[in-house]
C-alpha positions as CSV (number, residue, x, y, z in Angstrom):
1,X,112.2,177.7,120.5
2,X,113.2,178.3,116.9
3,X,112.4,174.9,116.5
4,X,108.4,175.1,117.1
5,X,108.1,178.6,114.6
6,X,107.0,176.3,111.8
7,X,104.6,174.5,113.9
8,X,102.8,177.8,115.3
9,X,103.1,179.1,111.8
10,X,101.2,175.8,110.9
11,X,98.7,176.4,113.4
12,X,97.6,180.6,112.9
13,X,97.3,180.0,108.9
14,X,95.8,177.1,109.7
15,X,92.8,178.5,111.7
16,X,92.8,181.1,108.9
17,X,92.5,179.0,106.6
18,X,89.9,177.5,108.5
19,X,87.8,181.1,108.9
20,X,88.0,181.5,105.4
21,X,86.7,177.9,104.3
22,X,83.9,178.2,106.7
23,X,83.0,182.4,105.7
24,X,82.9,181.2,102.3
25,X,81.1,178.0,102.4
26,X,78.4,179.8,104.3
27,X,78.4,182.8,102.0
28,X,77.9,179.9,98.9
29,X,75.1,177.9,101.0
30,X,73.4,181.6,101.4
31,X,73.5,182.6,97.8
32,X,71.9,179.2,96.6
33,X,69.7,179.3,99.4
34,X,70.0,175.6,100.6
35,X,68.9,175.0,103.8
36,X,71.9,172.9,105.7
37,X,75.0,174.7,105.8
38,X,77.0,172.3,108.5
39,X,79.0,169.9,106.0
40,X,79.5,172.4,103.4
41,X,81.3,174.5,106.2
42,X,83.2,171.4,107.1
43,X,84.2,170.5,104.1
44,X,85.8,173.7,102.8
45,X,87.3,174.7,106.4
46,X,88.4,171.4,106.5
47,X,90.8,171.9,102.7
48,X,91.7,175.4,103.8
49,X,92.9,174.4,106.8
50,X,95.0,171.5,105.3
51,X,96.5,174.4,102.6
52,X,97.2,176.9,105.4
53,X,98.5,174.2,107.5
54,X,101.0,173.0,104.5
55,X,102.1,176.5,103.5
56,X,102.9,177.8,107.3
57,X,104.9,174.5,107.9
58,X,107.2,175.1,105.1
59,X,105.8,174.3,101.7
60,X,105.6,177.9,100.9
61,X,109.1,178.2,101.6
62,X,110.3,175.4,98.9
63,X,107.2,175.6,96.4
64,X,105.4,178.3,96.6
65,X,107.5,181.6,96.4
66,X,108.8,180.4,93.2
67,X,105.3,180.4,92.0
68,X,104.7,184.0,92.4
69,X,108.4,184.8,91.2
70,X,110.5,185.2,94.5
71,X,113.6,182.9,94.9
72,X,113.2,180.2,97.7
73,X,115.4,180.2,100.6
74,X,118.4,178.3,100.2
75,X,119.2,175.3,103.2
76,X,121.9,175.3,105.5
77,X,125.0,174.2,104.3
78,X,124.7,171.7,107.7
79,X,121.5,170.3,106.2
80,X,122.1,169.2,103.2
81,X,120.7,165.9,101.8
82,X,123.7,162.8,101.7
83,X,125.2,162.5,98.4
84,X,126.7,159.1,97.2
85,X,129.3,161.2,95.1
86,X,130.6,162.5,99.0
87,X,130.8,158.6,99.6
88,X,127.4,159.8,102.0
89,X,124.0,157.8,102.4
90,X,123.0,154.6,102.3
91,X,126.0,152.7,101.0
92,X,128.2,154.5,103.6
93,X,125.4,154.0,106.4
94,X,124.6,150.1,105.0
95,X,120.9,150.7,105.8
96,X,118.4,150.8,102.9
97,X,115.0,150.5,102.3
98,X,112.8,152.1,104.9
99,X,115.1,150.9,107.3
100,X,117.2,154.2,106.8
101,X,114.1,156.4,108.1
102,X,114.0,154.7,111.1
103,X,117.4,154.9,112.8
């Protein structure tokens, strides 16, 4: 279940991101008084979204916090990336390329 936090993460700022993109693009198309306010709405939910989507699925754990000044969380000693100075990755694996994603 741990597994799928992200995801749900993902999805609630996600439609938040959504409600805000949409409130504002409605509140702009008000205050210049243009008639059509249905790709506006799209358009600026739509990039919202996206953002919320990125920062609930993990970016704001390795980009963002350091932005505002908080230290980002450190990984797992388990998941840590191969190192060819370990003799790990893709000369101790003999895959390279794109090949080494899809094993």
């Amino acid at each position: 279940m741990a597994a799928l936090f992200p995801i749900l993460r993902g999805l609630i700022l996600a439609g938040l991101g959504l409600g805000i993109g949409a409130g504002l693009a409605v509140l702009f198309t008000n205050l210049t008084g243009r008639p059509s306010i249905k790709e506006p709405v799209i358009a600026l939910g739509y990039v919202l979204a996206l953002i919320g989507w990125l920062m609930g699925v993990g970016m704001w754990d390795a980009w963002a916090k350091e932005w505002f000044g908080a230290s980002k969380r450190q990984p797992s000693p388990g998941l840590r990336p191969p190192s060819p100075l370990r003799g790990e990755g893709i000369s101790a694996h003999g895959v390279g390329g794109v090949g080494r994603f899809f094993r």
